[in-house]
C-alpha positions in Angstrom: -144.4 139.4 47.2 -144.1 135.6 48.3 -145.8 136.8 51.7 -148.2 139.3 50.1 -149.6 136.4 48.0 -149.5 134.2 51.2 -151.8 136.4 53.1 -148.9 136.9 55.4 -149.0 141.0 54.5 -152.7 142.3 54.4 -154.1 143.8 51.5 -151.5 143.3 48.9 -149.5 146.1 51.2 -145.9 145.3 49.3 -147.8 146.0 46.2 -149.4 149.8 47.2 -146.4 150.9 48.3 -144.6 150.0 45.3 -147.4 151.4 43.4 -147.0 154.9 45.6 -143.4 154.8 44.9 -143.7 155.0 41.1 -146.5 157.9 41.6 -144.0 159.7 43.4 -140.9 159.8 42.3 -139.2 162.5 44.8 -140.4 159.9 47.9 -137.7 157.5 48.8 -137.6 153.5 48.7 -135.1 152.8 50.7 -137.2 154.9 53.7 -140.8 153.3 52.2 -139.6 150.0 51.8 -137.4 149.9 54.2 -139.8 151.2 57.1 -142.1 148.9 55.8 -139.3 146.0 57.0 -138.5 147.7 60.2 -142.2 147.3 61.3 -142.4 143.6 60.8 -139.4 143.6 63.1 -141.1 145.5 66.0 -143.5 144.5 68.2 -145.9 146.6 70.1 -148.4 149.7 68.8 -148.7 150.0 65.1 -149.3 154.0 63.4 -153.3 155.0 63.6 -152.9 155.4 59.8 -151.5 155.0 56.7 -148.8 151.9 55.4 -147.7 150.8 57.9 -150.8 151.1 60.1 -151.9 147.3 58.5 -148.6 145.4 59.7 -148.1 142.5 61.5 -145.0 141.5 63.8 -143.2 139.0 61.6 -140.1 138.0 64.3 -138.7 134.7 63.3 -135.0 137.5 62.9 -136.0 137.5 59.0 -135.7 141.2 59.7 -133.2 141.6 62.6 -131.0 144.0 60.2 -133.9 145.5 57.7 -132.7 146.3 54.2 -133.1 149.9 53.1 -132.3 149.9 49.5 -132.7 152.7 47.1 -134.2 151.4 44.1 -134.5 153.8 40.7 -137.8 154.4 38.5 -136.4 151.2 35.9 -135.8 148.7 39.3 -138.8 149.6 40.6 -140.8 148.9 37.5 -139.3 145.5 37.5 -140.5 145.0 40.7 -143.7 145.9 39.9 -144.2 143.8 37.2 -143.0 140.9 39.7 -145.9 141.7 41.7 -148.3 140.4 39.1 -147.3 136.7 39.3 -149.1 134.9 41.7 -146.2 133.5 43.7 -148.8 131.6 46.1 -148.1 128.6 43.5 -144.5 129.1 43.5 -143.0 125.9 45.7 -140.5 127.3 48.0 -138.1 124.7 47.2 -137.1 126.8 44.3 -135.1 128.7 46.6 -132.7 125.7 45.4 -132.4 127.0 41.9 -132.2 130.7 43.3 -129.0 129.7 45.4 -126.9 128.1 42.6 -127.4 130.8 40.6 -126.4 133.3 43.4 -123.6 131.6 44.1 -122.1 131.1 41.0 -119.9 128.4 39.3 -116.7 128.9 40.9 -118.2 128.9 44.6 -120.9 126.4 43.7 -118.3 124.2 42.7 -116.1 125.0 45.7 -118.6 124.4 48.5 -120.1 121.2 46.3 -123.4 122.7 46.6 -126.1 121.1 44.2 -129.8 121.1 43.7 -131.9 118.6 44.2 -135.1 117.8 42.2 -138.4 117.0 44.5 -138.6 113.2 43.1 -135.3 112.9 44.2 -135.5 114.1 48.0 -138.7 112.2 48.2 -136.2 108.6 47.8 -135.1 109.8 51.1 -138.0 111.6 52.7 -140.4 108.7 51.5 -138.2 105.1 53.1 -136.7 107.6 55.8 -139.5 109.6 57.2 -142.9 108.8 55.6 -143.2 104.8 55.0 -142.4 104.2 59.0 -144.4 106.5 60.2 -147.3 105.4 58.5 -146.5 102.0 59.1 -146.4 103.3 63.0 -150.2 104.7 62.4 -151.4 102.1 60.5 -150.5 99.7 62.9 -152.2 101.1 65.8 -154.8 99.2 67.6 -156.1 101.4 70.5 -156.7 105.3 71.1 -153.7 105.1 73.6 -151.5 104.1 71.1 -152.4 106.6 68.8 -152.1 109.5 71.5 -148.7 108.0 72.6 -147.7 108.1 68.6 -149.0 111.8 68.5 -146.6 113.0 71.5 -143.6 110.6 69.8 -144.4 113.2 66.7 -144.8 116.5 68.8 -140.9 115.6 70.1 -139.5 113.8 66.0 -136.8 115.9 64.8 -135.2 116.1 61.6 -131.8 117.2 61.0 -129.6 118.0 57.5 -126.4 118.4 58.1 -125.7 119.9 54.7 -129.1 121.7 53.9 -128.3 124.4 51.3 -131.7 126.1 50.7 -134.1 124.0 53.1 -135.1 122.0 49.7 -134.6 118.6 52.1 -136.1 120.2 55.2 -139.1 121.9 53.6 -140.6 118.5 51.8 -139.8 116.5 55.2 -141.9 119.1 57.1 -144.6 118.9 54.4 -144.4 115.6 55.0 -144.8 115.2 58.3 -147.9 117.7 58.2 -149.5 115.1 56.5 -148.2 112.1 58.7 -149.7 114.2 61.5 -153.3 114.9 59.4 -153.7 111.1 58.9 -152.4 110.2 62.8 -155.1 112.1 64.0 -157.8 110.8 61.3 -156.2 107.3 62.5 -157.4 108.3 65.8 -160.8 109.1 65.2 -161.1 105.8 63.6 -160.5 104.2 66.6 -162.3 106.1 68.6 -165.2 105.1 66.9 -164.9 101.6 65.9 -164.3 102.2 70.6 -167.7 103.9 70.9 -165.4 107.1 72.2 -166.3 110.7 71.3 -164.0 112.5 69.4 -161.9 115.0 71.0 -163.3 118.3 71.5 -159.6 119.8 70.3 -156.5 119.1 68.8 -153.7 118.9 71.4 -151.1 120.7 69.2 -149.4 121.3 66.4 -145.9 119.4 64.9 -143.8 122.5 65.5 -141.7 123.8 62.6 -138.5 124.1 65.1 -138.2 120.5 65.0 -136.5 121.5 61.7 -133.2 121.7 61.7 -130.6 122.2 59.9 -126.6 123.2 59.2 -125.1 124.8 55.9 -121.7 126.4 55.5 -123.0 129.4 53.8 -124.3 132.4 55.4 -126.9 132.8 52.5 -128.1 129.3 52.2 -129.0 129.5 55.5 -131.1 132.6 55.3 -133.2 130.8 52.3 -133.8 127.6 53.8 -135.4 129.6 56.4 -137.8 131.4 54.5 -137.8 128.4 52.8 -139.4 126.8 55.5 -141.4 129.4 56.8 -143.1 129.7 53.6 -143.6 126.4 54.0 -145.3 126.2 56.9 -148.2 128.8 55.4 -148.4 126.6 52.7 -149.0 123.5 54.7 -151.4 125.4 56.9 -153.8 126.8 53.9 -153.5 123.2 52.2 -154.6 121.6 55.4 -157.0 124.3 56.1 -155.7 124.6 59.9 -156.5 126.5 62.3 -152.8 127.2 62.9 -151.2 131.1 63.3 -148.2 131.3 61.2 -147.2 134.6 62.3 -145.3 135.6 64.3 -142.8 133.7 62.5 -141.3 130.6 64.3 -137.3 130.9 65.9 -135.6 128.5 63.8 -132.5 129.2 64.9 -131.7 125.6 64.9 -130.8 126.3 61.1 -127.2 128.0 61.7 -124.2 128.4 59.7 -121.3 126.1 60.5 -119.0 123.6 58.8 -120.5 120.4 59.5 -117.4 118.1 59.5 -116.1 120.4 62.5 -119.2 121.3 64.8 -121.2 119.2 66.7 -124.5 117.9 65.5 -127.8 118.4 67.3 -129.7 115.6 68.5 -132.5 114.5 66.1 -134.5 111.6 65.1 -133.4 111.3 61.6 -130.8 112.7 59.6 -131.3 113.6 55.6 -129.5 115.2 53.1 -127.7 115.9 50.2 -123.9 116.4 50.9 -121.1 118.3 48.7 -119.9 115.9 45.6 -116.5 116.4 45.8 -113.8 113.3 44.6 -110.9 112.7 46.5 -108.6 113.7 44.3 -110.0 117.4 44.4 -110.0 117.9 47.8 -106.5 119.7 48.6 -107.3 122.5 45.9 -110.9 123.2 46.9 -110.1 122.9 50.8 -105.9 122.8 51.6 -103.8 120.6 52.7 -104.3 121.8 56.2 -107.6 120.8 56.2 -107.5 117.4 54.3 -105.2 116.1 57.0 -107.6 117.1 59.2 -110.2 115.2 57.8 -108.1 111.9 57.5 -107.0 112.2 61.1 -110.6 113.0 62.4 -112.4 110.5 60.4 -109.5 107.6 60.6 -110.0 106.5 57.2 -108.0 108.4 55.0 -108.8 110.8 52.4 -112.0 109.6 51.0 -114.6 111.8 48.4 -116.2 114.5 50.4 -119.7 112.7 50.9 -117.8 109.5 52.5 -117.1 111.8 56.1 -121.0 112.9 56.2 -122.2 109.2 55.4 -119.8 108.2 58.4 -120.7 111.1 61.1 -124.6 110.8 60.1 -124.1 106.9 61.4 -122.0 108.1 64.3 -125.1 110.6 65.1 -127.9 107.8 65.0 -129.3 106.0 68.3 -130.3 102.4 68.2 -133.7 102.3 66.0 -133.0 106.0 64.2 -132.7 106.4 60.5 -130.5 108.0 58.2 -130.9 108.7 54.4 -128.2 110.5 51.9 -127.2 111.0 48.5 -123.5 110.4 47.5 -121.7 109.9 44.6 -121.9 106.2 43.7 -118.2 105.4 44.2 -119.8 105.3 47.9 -120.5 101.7 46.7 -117.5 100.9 44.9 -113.6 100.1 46.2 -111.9 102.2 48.9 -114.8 104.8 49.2 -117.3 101.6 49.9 -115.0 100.8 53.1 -115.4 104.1 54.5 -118.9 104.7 53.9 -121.4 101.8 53.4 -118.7 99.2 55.2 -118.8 101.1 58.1 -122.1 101.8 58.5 -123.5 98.1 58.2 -120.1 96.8 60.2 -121.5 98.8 62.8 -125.0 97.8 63.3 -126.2 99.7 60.3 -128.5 98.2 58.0 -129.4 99.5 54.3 -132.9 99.4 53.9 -133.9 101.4 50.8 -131.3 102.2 47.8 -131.3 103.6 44.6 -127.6 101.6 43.4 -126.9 104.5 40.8 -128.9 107.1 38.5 -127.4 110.4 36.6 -127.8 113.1 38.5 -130.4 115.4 36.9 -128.9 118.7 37.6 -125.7 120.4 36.4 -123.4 118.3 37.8 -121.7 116.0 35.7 -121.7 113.0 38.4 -123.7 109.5 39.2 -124.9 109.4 42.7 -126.5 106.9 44.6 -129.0 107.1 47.3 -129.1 104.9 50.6 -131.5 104.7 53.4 -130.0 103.0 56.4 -131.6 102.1 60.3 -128.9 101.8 62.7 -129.6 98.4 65.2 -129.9 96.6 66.3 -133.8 96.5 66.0 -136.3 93.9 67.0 -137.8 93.8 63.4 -136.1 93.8 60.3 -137.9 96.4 57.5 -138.1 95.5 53.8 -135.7 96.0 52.2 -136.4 97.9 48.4 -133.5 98.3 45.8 -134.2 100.3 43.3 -137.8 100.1 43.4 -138.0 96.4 44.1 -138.4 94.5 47.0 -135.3 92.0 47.9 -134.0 90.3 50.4 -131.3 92.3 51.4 -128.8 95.2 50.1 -125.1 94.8 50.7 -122.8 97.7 50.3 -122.1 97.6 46.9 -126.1 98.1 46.7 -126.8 94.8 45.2 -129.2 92.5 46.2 -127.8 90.1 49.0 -128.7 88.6 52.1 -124.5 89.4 53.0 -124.6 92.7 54.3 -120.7 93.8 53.2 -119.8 93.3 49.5 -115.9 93.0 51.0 -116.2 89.3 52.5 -112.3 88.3 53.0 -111.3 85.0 51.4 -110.3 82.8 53.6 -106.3 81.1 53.0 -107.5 77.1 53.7 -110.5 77.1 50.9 -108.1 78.2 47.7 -106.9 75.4 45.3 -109.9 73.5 45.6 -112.5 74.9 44.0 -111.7 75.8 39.8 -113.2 77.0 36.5 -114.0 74.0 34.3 -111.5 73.2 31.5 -111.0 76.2 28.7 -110.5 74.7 25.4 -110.3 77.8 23.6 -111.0 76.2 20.0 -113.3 73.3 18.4 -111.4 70.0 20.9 -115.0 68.4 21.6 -116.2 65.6 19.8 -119.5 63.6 19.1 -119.8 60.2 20.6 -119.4 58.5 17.4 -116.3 60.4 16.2 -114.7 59.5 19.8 -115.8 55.4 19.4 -114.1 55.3 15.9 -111.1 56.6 17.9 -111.3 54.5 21.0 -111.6 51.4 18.6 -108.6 52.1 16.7 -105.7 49.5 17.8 -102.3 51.9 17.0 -102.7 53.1 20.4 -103.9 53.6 23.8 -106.8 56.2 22.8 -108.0 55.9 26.2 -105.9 58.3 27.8 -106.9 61.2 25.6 -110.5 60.8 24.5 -112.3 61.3 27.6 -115.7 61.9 28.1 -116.2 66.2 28.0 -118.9 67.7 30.3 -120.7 71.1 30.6 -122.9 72.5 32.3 -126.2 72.0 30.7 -125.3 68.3 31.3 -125.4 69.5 34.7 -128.5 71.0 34.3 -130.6 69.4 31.8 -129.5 65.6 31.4 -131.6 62.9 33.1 -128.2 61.3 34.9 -125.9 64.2 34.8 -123.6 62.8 32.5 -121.4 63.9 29.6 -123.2 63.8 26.2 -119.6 64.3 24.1 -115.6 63.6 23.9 -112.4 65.9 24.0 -109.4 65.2 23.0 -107.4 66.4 26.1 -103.3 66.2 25.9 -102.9 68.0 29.1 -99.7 69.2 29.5 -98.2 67.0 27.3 -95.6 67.7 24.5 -96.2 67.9 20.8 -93.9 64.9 20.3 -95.5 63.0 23.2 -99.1 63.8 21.8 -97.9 62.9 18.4 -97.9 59.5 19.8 -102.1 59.6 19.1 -101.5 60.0 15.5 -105.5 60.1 14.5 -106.3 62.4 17.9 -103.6 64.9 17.2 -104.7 65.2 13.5 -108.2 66.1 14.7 -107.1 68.9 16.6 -104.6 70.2 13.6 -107.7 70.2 11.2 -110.5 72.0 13.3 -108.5 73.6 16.3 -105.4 74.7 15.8 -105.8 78.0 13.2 -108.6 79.0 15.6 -106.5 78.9 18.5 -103.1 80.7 16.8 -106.0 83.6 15.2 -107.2 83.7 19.1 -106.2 87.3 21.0 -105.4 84.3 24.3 -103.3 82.6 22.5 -100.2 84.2 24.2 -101.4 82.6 27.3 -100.5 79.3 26.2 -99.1 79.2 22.2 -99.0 75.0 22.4 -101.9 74.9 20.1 -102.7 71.0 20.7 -103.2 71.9 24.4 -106.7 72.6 26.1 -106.0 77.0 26.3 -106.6 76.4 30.5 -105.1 72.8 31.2 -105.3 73.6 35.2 -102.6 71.9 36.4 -103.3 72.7 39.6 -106.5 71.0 39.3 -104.8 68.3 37.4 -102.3 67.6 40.3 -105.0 67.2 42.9 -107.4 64.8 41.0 -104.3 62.3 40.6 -105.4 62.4 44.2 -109.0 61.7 43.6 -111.5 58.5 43.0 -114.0 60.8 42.0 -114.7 65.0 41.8 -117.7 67.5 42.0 -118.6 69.4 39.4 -121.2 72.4 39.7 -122.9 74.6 37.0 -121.0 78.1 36.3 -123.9 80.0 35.4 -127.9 78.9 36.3 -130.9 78.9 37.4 -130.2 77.0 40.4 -126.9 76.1 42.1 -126.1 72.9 41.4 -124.0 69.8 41.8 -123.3 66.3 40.9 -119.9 63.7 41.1 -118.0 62.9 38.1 -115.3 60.1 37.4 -112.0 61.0 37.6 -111.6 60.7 33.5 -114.6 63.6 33.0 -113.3 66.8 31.4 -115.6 69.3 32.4 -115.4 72.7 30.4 -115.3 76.2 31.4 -119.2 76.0 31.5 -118.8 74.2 35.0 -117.0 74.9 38.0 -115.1 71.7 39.2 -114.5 71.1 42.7 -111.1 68.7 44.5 -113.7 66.7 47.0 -114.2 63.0 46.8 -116.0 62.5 49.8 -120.2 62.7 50.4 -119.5 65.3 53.5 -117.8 67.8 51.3 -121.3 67.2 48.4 -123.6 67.6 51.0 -122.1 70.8 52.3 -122.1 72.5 48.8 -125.8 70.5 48.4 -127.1 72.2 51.0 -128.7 75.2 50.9 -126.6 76.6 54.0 -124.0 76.8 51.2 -126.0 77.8 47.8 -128.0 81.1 49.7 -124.2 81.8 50.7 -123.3 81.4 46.8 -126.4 82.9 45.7 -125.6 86.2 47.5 -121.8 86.4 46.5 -122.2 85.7 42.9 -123.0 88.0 40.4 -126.3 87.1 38.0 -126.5 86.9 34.1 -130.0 87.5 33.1 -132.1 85.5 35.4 -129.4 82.9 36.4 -126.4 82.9 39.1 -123.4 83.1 37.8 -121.2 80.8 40.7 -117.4 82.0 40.6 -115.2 80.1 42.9 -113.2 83.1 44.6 -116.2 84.8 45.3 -118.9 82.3 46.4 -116.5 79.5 47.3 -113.2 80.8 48.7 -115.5 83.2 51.3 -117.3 80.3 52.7 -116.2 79.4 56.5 -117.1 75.8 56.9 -118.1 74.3 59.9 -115.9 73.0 62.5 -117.3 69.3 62.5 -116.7 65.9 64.8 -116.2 62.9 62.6 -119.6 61.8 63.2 -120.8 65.2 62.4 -119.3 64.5 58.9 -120.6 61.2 58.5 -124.1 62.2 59.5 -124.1 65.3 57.4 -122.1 63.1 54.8 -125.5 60.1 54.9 -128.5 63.3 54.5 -126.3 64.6 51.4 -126.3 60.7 50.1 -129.7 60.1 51.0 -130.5 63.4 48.7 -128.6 63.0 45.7 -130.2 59.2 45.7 -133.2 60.3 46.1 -133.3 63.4 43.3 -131.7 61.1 41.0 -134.6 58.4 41.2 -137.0 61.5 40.3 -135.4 62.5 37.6 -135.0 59.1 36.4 -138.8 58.7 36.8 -139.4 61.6 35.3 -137.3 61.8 32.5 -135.9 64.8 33.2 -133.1 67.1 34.6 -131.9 68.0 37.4 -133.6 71.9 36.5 -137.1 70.6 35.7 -136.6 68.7 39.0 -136.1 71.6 41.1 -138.8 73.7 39.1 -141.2 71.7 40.5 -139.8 71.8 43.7 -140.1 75.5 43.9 -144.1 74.7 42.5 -144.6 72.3 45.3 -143.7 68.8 44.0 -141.7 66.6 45.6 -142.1 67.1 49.2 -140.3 64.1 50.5 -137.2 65.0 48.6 -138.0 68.7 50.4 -137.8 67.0 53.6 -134.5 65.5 52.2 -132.9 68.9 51.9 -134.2 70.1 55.0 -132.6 67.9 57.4 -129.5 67.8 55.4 -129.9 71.5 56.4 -130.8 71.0 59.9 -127.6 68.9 60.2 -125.4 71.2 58.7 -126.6 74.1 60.7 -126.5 71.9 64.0 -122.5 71.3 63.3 -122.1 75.4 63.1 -124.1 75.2 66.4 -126.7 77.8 65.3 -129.6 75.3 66.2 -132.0 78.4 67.1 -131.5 79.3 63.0 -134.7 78.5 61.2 -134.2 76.6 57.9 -134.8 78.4 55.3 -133.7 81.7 57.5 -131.3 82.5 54.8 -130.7 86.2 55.6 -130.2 85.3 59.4 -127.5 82.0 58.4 -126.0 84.1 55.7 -125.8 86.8 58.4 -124.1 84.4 60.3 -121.8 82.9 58.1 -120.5 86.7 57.4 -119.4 87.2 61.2 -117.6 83.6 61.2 -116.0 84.7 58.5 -115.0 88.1 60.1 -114.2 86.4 63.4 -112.0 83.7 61.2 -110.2 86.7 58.9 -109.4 88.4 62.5 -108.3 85.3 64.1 -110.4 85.2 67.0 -111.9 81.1 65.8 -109.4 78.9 64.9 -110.5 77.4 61.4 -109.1 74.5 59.5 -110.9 74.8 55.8 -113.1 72.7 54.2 -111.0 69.3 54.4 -110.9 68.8 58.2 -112.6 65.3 59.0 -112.4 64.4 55.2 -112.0 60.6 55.0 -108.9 59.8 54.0 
């Protein structure tokens, strides 16, 4: 019926010889029908008359082994009635649908099979296949590079290595149909913008053989080739070509074969869709046998199902080729993250177009993501979209970052230095005025617990980056010892304490008159200090400023053990914020900075002493310098940098960039641009690497300190 409505059988023959069928009962279907298949497997002289007089050689082995079915008066008037739709507007990827519900629950389940919606292939077809191709065409500038683009399309394959019905395979050869349309309407522009004639004919035809596919299942395979050959018909009325679609095309490069175990063809890109299957499922869909096959094959373990195909897809690709699959999202998350999207970028792979996570729409009961990679390295790096919106970069937890791998080891020398501000956990702060009438108070030494209290809109928003408030801060002290401050301690019984013993945290410390978080460790190491850096938790921008050793920052900041000017201008510097920027996580529209993350990754540089002090004098001369402005301005250190980003201020620009140029000169990456931050972030992640696998000896963040 599909090929009757196609024009692929002549004069609605399927149709007539159902129609003699019901008019005569005592003749046979399974000799009409079925002789009816037998001619469109042979070739050669056709009868003078009658049926089968009007066929045409079909090939393509769609009827090697023709079925000759007897079908009853009831069947047959199904069959009829079938005949009446016009299935010339049927898209052949419904073959999809037609193959989970041939296969049934149970085996669907078993082989993982699942089908997938049109929108949903086209967030691989589109970033894998279509947008560099026509980025290819578009960018040609003479009639011999559009000629050499058409013979780079007459040989561009297209593999998927799980295909099911041809659902993936039919839209990328519709696709390319039209790729091929506007390459040669490409040409004729520039052939006359040239003066040239156009050519008297079309040199050929992209060739549906360069379709190829592999599917476990026997009967998969068969649909995704009619799939594709009604495709093809399809394509060739919509394009109104001049193209013979019969006899079928061999595609024999769509076989049946368990794609974990055979080898792949070669192709120019690989698509797909493969099985969803979760790790802890695999030994009762697929034995134990062949689970430790897998983990001994693949060398990482036993991993969901879709982690081996993401890994032998990258295997597959030469330098410059493109890959694009859906996977369950735990592709992105913990252990299956380091088999899959790890692996791939930590071997030249880079993620160029991702959806991070969507339901899937069809029946199973599963979250998937979707991730377009190139394999390099390449001489230009695409754009890079994430979920719909351009970014700088996708790391493999498919979130925006200019570090490729979302697993960036902490390294052993930069922990204990860098902290969450002080927790309170209850009401300890205290206006200015409440804290004088303390401080004034002659009983005691009130000095050494009403200390000036800090957060990080201080940071942010006050003209000299100063605290605006008291605590009352007993450290570790005891209740006796604290009880010593008479007037302090009866401040924190009245507006602290029942809020702290109500508190769910208060197990974590039950010495209500103490701060909930009194870092000690922190504590210990700023007995050490004449001063420390604080920088804001969570903002807009990344920022930082010094603070007297007396400050109590709160859990609003992040407070760092440096005292010298090298260790401020390394965190100033934007060599060390893009780093930050892409390891922290955001709230809204602002960074959220978290010390293990964003701190405890970052490989310093390896710096002479007068690399420190020089570095040290371009941080000086910008915290100076932004601190006039602000002054001048009357306003933070957030306004400050607003106008920055507008334009303003382009001496304390210059500033930043040779504090930058300093910093990246004592890595020794002078060829790095500033303001490169991909490329030095890119950098940074291989120091790191190299540091974590102890091939560069590294000494942390306090070598060359002044003492």
């Amino acid at each position: 019926m599909f090929a009757e409505d196609l024009g692929q059988l002549e004069r609605q023959l399927f149709t007539r010889i159902v129609d003699d069928l019901l008019a005569n009962p005592q003749r046979s279907s399974a000799d009409d029908l079925g002789g009816l298949f037998r001619w469109l497997n042979t070739e050669g002289a056709r009868p003078e008359a009658g049926f089968y007089a009007e066929t045409r050689y079909v090939n393509g082995g769609l009827f090697a082994e023709p079925s000759e079915v007897h079908l009853d008066s009831e069947e047959l008037a199904e069959l009829r009635a079938a005949c009446e739709f016009d299935w010339k507007r049927v898209e052949p990827h419904i073959f999809g649908s037609l193959l989970e519900g041939a296969l049934g629950e149970e085996a669907q389940w078993t082989l993982g099979a699942h089908y997938t919606h049109s929108a949903d292939i086209m967030k691989v077809i589109g970033p894998s296949i279509v947008t560099p191709w026509l980025a290819k065409i578009e960018g040609a500038e003479t009639v011999a590079q559009a000629q050499s683009l058409q013979d780079e399309l007459l040989n561009f394959t297209v593999l998927d290595p799980a295909c099911g019905s041809g659902n993936f395979l039919y839209i990328a050869y519709r696709e390319l149909r039209q790729i091929e349309r506007r390459l040669r309407e490409r040409e004729r522009e520039l052939r006359q913008a040239a003066g040239m004639p156009d050519p008297e004919a079309l040199s050929g035809f992209f060739p549906l053989h360069n379709i190829k596919g592999i599917e476990i299942n026997a009967f998969a395979v068969a649909l995704a080739r009619v799939t594709l050959w009604m495709g093809h018909k399809l394509v060739v009325d919509e394009l109104n070509l001049a193209e013979s679609t019969l006899p079928l095309e061999n595609l024999s490069e769509i076989r049946t074969g368990d794609a974990l175990r055979v080898e792949w063809p070669q192709a120019s890109v690989i698509v797909g869709n493969p099985p969803f299957h979760g790790d802890r499922n695999l030994r009762s869909l697929l034995g134990d046998a062949y689970v430790e096959w897998l983990s001994e094959e693949f060398g990482c373990g036993l991993k969901d199902h879709c982690v081996y195909w993401f890994r032998k897809a990258h295997d597959q690709l030469a330098p410059g080729q493109r890959a694009g699959l859906v996977g369950t999202n735990s592709i992105s998350q913990n252990r299956a993250r380091g088999a899959s999207l790890n692996y791939i970028v930590e071997n030249d792979g880079i993620i160029t177009d991702a959806v991070s996570t969507q339901d899937w729409p069809g029946a199973a009961n599963v979250d998937v993501s979707i991730v377009n990679w190139i394999k390099g390295p390449v001489a230009f790096v695409p754009a890079r979209l994430l979920d719909e919106a351009e970014v700088e970069g996708i790391d493999t937890a498919l979130r925006e970052s200019t570090i490729p791998v979302a697993d960036v080891p902490r390294l052993p020398l930069n922990r204990h230095i860098a902290f969450q501000g002080f927790l309170p956990g209850a009401h300890y702060d205290i206006e200015v005025e409440e804290a004088r009438e303390l401080l004034q108070r002659d009983d005691c030494d009130y000095s050494r617990v009403v200390l000036p209290y800090m957060d990080g809109r201080d940071i942010a928003r006050n003209v000299g980056q100063q605290p605006t408030r008291y605590t009352i801060d007993f450290a570790q002290m005891t209740l006796e010892a604290a009880m010593a401050y008479p007037a302090a301690i009866e401040v924190i019984r009245a507006q602290a304490r029942e809020a702290r013993e109500n508190s769910p945290s208060y197990h974590r410390n039950p010495r209500w008159w103490q701060f909930l978080w009194p870092r000690p460790d922190f504590r210990e190491k700023l007995g050490e200090l004449d001063r420390f850096i604080a920088g804001t938790r969570v903002s807009k921008w990344i920022l930082f400023t010094w603070c007297d050793s007396n400050w109590r920052p709160s859990d609003s900041t992040n407070v760092f053990a440096f005292d010298s000017s090298y260790a401020m201008a390394i965190l100033t510097s934007s060599i060390h914020t893009h780093w930050a920027k892409a390891r922290s996580s955001t709230l809204e529209d602002r960074i959220r900075y978290t010390p293990s993350s964003a701190f405890e990754t970052f490989p310093w540089p390896r710096v002479s002493q007068a690399q420190a002090d020089l570095i040290g004098d371009h941080g000086q001369a910008v915290i100076e310098r932004r601190q006039e402005i602000c002054v001048q301005g009357n306003m933070g250190l957030t306004d400050l940098y607003n106008q920055i980003e507008d334009g303003a201020w382009d001496d304390l620009s210059t500033l930043h960039a040779q504090l930058d140029e300093a910093v990246l000169a004592a890595y020794g990456w002078n060829d790095l641009e500033v303001g490169d931050h991909p490329s030095v972030n890119q950098h940074l992640y291989e120091l790191n690497r190299r540091i974590t696998e102890g091939l560069v000896e590294y000494r942390g963040p306090t070598e060359n300190l002044p003492e």
